[in-house]
C-alpha positions, 0 to 999 in steps of 0.5 A: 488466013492471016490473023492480027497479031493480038499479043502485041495489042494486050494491055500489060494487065491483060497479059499478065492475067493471060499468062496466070491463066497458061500456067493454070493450064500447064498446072491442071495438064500436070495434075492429069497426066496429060492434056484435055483430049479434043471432043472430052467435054468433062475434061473440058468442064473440068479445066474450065472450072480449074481455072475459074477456081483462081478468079473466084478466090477472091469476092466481097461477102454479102449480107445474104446470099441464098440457095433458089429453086425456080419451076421450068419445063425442064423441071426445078432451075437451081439458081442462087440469089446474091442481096447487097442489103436485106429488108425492103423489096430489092430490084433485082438482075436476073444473071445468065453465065456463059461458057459457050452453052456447055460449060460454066455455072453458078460458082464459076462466075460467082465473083461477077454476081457479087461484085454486081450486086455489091456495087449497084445495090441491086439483088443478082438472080444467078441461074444454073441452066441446063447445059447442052449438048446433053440438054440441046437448045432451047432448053438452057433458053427455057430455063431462062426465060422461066427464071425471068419470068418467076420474078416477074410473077413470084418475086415479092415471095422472095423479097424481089420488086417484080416492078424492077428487074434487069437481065444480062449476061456473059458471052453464051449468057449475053444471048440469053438474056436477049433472047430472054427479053425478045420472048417477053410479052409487052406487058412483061417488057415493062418491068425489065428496064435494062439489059447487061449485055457483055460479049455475047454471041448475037447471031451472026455466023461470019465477020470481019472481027471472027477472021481477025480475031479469031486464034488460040491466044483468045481461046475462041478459034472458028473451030471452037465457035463451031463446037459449041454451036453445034453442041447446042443446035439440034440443026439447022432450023435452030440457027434462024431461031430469033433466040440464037439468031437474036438479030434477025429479031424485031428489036422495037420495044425492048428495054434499055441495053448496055453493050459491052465488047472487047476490042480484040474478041472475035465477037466484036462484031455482034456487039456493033450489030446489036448496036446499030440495029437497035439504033434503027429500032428507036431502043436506047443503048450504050456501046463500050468496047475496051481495048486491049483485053479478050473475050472472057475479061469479066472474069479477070477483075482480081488483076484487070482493071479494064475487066472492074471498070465493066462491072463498074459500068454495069453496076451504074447501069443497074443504079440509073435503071433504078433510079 
């Protein structure tokens, strides 16, 4: 199958943030001995985590940023709750990472919270969700929702506004945060008055983006895609699920989403999906594709300007939301 040539169409930042991203690579392959064999998930975690390490060097400090603990079904979430300010009760967005629902967690996207909460004023709910395939779905969806819900219900315990809150996250955390928002209550929909929805994984299984896009300069092949479908699927079943198929979903009544894609990421096409259907369902929405820049650019704000604008849209998403 023929593939657009997507070196051609970086943006000079993005290539060069790509490049600084190969020699992590070669740096953590000469460290080991040898490169991550296919199928081993910890070397996976761990090169994962490696290369994140460079991307979190650098972050704002914050007034507070504190350790939480939040009950799920699957027992106590670790989560970490960065404020951009202390005393009155803070509106707050609860902040799924992604990873493909295996990898990732709250250090490495720690950078992302912060800068989110530094620049909307907005308290970040960081959750540490069980990952699979060691945790099969929807445990990771559970704990989601739990985190979500714990706002909704105990926020003012913990200096949060349960009348205020938002939802969002990253590629696998973007479709958390939807599935999230699909499992509220309308009552409870009430207090969530935005989603932030960055490349996520909504349900589709095949799209002209995926046939275009898909290779190893971005790192999400059809193969990958595969991988980590199948890590968090217990079967087929679970791929008609509205929390992993988000849209095949009744869409009505969900609160206000910013959707952010990238041009050349082969889950562009998830995000136009999830725009058109929520045209269709009356719920207000902004699409923003950049151009030029890869899935996973959120990360690369230390040398993207494209990947700060994101979180510059994100944040004044969080300040209109919140008046």
């Amino acid at each position: 199958m023929i593939k657009v040539d997507i070196t051609s169409r970086l943006d000079p930042e993005m290539a060069a943030a790509l490049n600084q991203t190969r020699q992590l690579h070669m740096d953590l392959i000469a460290a080991r001995g040898g490169p991550v064999a296919p199928g081993d998930l910890a070397g996976q975690r761990a090169a994962y985590d490696h290369e994140r390490a460079f991307w979190n060097e650098v972050k704002p400090a914050l007034p507070a940023v504190e350790a939480v603990e939040i009950p799920s079904p699957g027992g106590v979430v670790r989560c970490r709750l960065y404020r951009p300010s202390t005393g009155k009760p803070l509106p707050a967005l609860v902040y799924l990472h992604g990873g493909g629902w295996i990898l990732g967690g709250l250090d490495t996207h720690d950078r992302i919270m912060r800068l989110l909460a530094e620049k909307s004023g907005v308290a970040v709910l960081g959750v540490d969700y069980r990952l699979a395939p060691e945790h099969k779905f929807p445990a990771g969806h559970d704990d989601a929702l739990a985190a979500l819900r714990h706002l909704l219900r105990d926020g003012a315990a913990v200096g949060i506004d349960p009348a205020r809150l938002a939802v969002g996250g990253d590629s696998a955390g973007a479709n958390m945060a939807l599935a999230s928002c699909l499992q509220l209550a309308p009552a409870e929909r009430a207090a969530v008055k935005q989603q932030l929805l960055y490349y996520g994984l909504f349900g589709l299984s095949d799209s002209a983006s995926r046939r275009a896009f898909g290779n190893e300069t971005d790192g999400l092949t059809k193969a990958g895609l595969d991988y980590f479908r199948d890590c968090l699927l217990r079967g087929p079943a679970d791929a008609a699920d509205i929390r992993y198929d988000c849209l095949s979903a009744d869409l009505r009544g969900l609160p206000p989403a910013l959707i952010v894609a990238s041009a050349l990421d082969p889950l562009l096409d998830d995000s136009r999906a999830l725009a058109e259907l929520l045209a269709a369902a009356g719920v207000a929405h902004e699409l923003i594709v950049y151009e030029g820049v890869l899935h996973g650019f959120l990360h690369l704000s230390r040398m993207v300007v494209k990947a700060m604008q994101a979180l510059d849209a994100g944040a004044a998403a969080l300040r209109n939301a919140f008046g």
